[in-house]
N, C-alpha and C positions, 0 to 999 in steps of 0.2 A: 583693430582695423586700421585701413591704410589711408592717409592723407596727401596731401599733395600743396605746398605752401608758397609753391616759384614759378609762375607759369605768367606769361605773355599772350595777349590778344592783338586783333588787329589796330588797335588803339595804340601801342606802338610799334615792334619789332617780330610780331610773330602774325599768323598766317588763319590762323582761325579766330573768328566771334566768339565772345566772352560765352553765349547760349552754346554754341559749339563745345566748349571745356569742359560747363557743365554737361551737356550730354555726353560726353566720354567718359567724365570721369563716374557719373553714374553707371555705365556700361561695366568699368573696371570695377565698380563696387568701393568706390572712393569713397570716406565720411564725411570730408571737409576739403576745403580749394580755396586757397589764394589767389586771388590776379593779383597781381604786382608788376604792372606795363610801367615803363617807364617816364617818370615825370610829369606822370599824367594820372584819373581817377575819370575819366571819360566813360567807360563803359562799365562801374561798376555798378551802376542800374540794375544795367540788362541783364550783368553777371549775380546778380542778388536775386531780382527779378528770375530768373533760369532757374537759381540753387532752390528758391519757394518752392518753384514748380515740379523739381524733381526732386525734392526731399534732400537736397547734401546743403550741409553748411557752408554758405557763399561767403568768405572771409574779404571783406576791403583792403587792398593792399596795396605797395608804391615801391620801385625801386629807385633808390636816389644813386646819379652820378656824382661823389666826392673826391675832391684831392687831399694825398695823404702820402709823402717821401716822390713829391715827384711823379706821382703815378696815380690814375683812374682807380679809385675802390669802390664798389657799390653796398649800397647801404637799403635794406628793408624793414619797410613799416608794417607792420598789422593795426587794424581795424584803426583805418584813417578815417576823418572827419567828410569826407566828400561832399561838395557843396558847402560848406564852411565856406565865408568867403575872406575872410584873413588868411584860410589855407588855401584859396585858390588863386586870389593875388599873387601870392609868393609860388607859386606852382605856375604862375603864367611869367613871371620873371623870370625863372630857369629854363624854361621856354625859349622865351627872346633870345635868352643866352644862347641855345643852343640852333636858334634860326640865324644868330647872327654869326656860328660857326661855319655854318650849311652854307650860307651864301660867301662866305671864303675859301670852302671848297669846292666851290660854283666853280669861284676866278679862278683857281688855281686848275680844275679840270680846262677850263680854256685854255689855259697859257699852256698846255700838257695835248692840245688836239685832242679833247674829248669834249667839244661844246654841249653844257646841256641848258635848259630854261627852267626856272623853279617851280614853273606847273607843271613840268612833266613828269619833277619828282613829287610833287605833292599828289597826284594824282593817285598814287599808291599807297597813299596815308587817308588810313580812313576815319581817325583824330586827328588832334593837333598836333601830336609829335609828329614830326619826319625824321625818322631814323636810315644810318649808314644800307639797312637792308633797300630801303625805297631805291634810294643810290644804286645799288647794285642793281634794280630791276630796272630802274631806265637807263643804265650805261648797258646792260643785255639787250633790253627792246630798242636800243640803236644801232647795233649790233656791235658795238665797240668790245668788246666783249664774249665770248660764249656762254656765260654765265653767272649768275651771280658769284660761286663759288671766285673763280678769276677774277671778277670787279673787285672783290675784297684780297687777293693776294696782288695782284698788282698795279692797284690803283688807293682803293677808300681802307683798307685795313693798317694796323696801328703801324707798319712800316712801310705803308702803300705811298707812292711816287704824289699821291694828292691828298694824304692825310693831313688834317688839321686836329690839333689837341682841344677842345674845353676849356672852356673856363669854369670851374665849377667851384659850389662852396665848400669849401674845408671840410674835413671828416667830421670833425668840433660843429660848423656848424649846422651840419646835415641831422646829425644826431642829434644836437639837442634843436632844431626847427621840429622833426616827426616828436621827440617825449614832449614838449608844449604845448602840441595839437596832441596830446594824448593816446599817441599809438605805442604799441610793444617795439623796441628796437633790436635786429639784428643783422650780423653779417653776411652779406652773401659771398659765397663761392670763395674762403683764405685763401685755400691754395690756387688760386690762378694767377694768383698776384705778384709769383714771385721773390716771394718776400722767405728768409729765414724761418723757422721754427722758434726763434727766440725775437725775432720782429711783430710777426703773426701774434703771441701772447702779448707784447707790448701795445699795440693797435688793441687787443682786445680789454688789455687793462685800462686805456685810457678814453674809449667808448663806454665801458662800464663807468666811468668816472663821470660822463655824461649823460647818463642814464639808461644806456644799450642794455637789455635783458640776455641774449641769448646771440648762437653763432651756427651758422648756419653748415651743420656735420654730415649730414647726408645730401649728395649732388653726382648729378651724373655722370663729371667728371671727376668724381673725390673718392681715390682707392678706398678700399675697407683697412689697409694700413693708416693712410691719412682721418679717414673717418675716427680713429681709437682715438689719436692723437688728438685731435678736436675736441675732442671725449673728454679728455685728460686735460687739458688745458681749462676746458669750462666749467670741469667741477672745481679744479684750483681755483677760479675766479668767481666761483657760485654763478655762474653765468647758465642759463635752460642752452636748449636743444631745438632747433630747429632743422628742418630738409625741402629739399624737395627737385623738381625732373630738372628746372630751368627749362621747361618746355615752351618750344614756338612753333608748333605744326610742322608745316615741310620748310619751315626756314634752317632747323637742326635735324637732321638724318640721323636717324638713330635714338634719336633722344624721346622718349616715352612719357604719356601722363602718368604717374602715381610713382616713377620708378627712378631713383638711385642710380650709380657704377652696378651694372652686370643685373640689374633687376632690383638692387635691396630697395623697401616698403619703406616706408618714412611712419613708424608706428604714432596713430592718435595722441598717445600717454608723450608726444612731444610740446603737445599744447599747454599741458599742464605747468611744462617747466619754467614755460615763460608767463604763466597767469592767466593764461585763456582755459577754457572749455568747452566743451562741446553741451546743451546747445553755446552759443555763442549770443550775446547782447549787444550786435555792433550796428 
C-alpha cells in the first residue's frame, strides 16, 4: 500500500489543514502520512488527532532548513517529540532566526518600492512560521504583483531582487539536534540541490555519520532515473528509503498527495528501511 511522508500544512508553507491531508489521503487510500511543516510541530495534534479518526497512521514530522557547501539543504525528521520542551526551545530559536530574516526582507522590499507591514504578512500564517509563500500573498493582495507565482520570480525567490539567505544550523547540526530528540533522519529532495552525483553520496555519508537513517528517493520532482541512483547510493551506505509528494495544496500545481514524478507510490515497505512500522508508536 501507498504512503505519503513530505507534505505541508497550513502551519507553514502549504495551503491545507493538517485534518484536510488526512482526509485526502484517506480518500486516496493512503496507509500512513507525514506532516513535516517547516520548523515547526504546530498542528501535529490536529494531524494525529485526524489520522485516529480516519484510521491512517498520522506520522510526526519536521522539515529542518540547514547549511551545507554554501547552499540551503533540507533535512527530515520522523516521529519528533512534539511538545518536548527542550525541543521546542530550540524550534522557537530557529524561528527567530528566520523572523529575523523576514523582517530584512521587510527593509529590503521598501528600499525596492514594495512597502509591506509585518501583519500583513503574518496574517496569512496560521502558525508561527511565516514562510516566503505568505510573502508572495501579500505582495499579490497589494497588487504589486499578479501573483504569487511572480512575487517569487522577481522579487522573494532564491535570485529574486529582495531575497535574503538564512541563517541556518549546519547540516551536522540539524541532524544530530532531530537523532537526540529521538527522531528517524533523512534527506529531502538531493537532487534539487544541485550538487554532483559524487557530492550527493558524500552529504549522504556524512549525515550517516551523524546518525541520518535514510534519503529521501521518491519526490515529485526526482526522475525514475534519479530515483535508481538514490537507490544505489543508499544501499552502498546501508542507508532506508524514504519518499514522498512534497505536497502543499494549491501552493505546488501539480503536485499530488501520495504521489512521486509522473504518479509513482511511495510503497509502505519504505518505513521499514528506516525502523518504523506501521502500526506506528510515536
Amino acid at each position: 500500500m501507498a504512503i505519503d511522508l513530505h507534505t505541508h500544512s497550513v502551519y507553514s508553507d502549504g495551503s491545507d489543514k493538517p485534518e484536510e491531508i488526512i482526509e485526502k489521503a484517506a480518500a486516496q487510500g493512503l496507509r500512513a502520512v507525514a506532516l513535516t511543516d517547516h520548523d515547526t510541530t504546530d498542528g501535529i495534534a490536529e494531524f494525529k488527532a485526524a489520522g485516529k479518526a480516519w484510521g491512517i497512521q498520522a506520522i510526526s514530522g519536521i522539515e529542518l532548513s540547514c547549511r551545507y557547501m554554501e547552499r540551503d539543504i533540507h533535512v527530515l525528521g520522523y516521529g519528533v517529540p512534539a511538545g518536548n520542551p527542550e525541543w521546542e526551545e530550540r524550534l522557537k530559536q530557529i524561528r527567530d532566526e528566520r523572523n529575523l530574516r523576514n523582517r530584512k526582507m521587510l527593509e529590503r522590499l521598501r528600499e525596492l518600492g514594495y512597502p509591506l507591514e509585518e501583519e500583513e504578512v503574518r496574517r496569512y500564517a496560521a502558525g508561527q512560521v511565516v514562510s516566503r509563500v505568505h510573502f508572495a500573498k501579500a505582495l499579490s493582495a497589494r497588487g504589486y504583483v499578479k501573483d504569487t507565482e511572480e512575487a517569487f520570480q522577481n522579487l522573494i525567490g532564491n535570485s529574486g531582487a529582495a531575497y535574503i539567505p538564512r541563517q541556518c544550523l549546519s547540516m551536522e547540526e540539524g541532524v544530530e539536534f532531530l537523532v537526540e530528540m529521538g527522531s528517524r533522519v533523512s534527506l529531502a529532495h538531493p537532487m534539487l540541490y544541485r550538487l554532483t552525483q559524487e557530492q550527493i553520496f558524500l552529504l549522504l555519508q556524512k549525515m550517516k555519520e551523524r546518525g541520518a537513517v535514510g534519503v529521501e528517493v521518491i519526490h515529485s520532482r526526482c526522475r525514475e532515473e534519479e530515483s535508481r541512483s538514490l537507490m544505489q547510493m543508499a544501499d552502498r551506505l546501508g542507508l532506508g528509503y524514504t519518499g514522498g509528494s512534497h505536497y502543499h495544496g494549491i501552493y505546488k500545481p501539480g503536485v499530488y498527495l501520495g504521489q512521486g514524478h509522473e504518479g509513482t507510490p511511495v510503497p509502505d515497505t519504505f518505513l521499514r528501511t528506516i525502523g518504523m512500522d506501521i502500526p506506528l508508536s510515536i
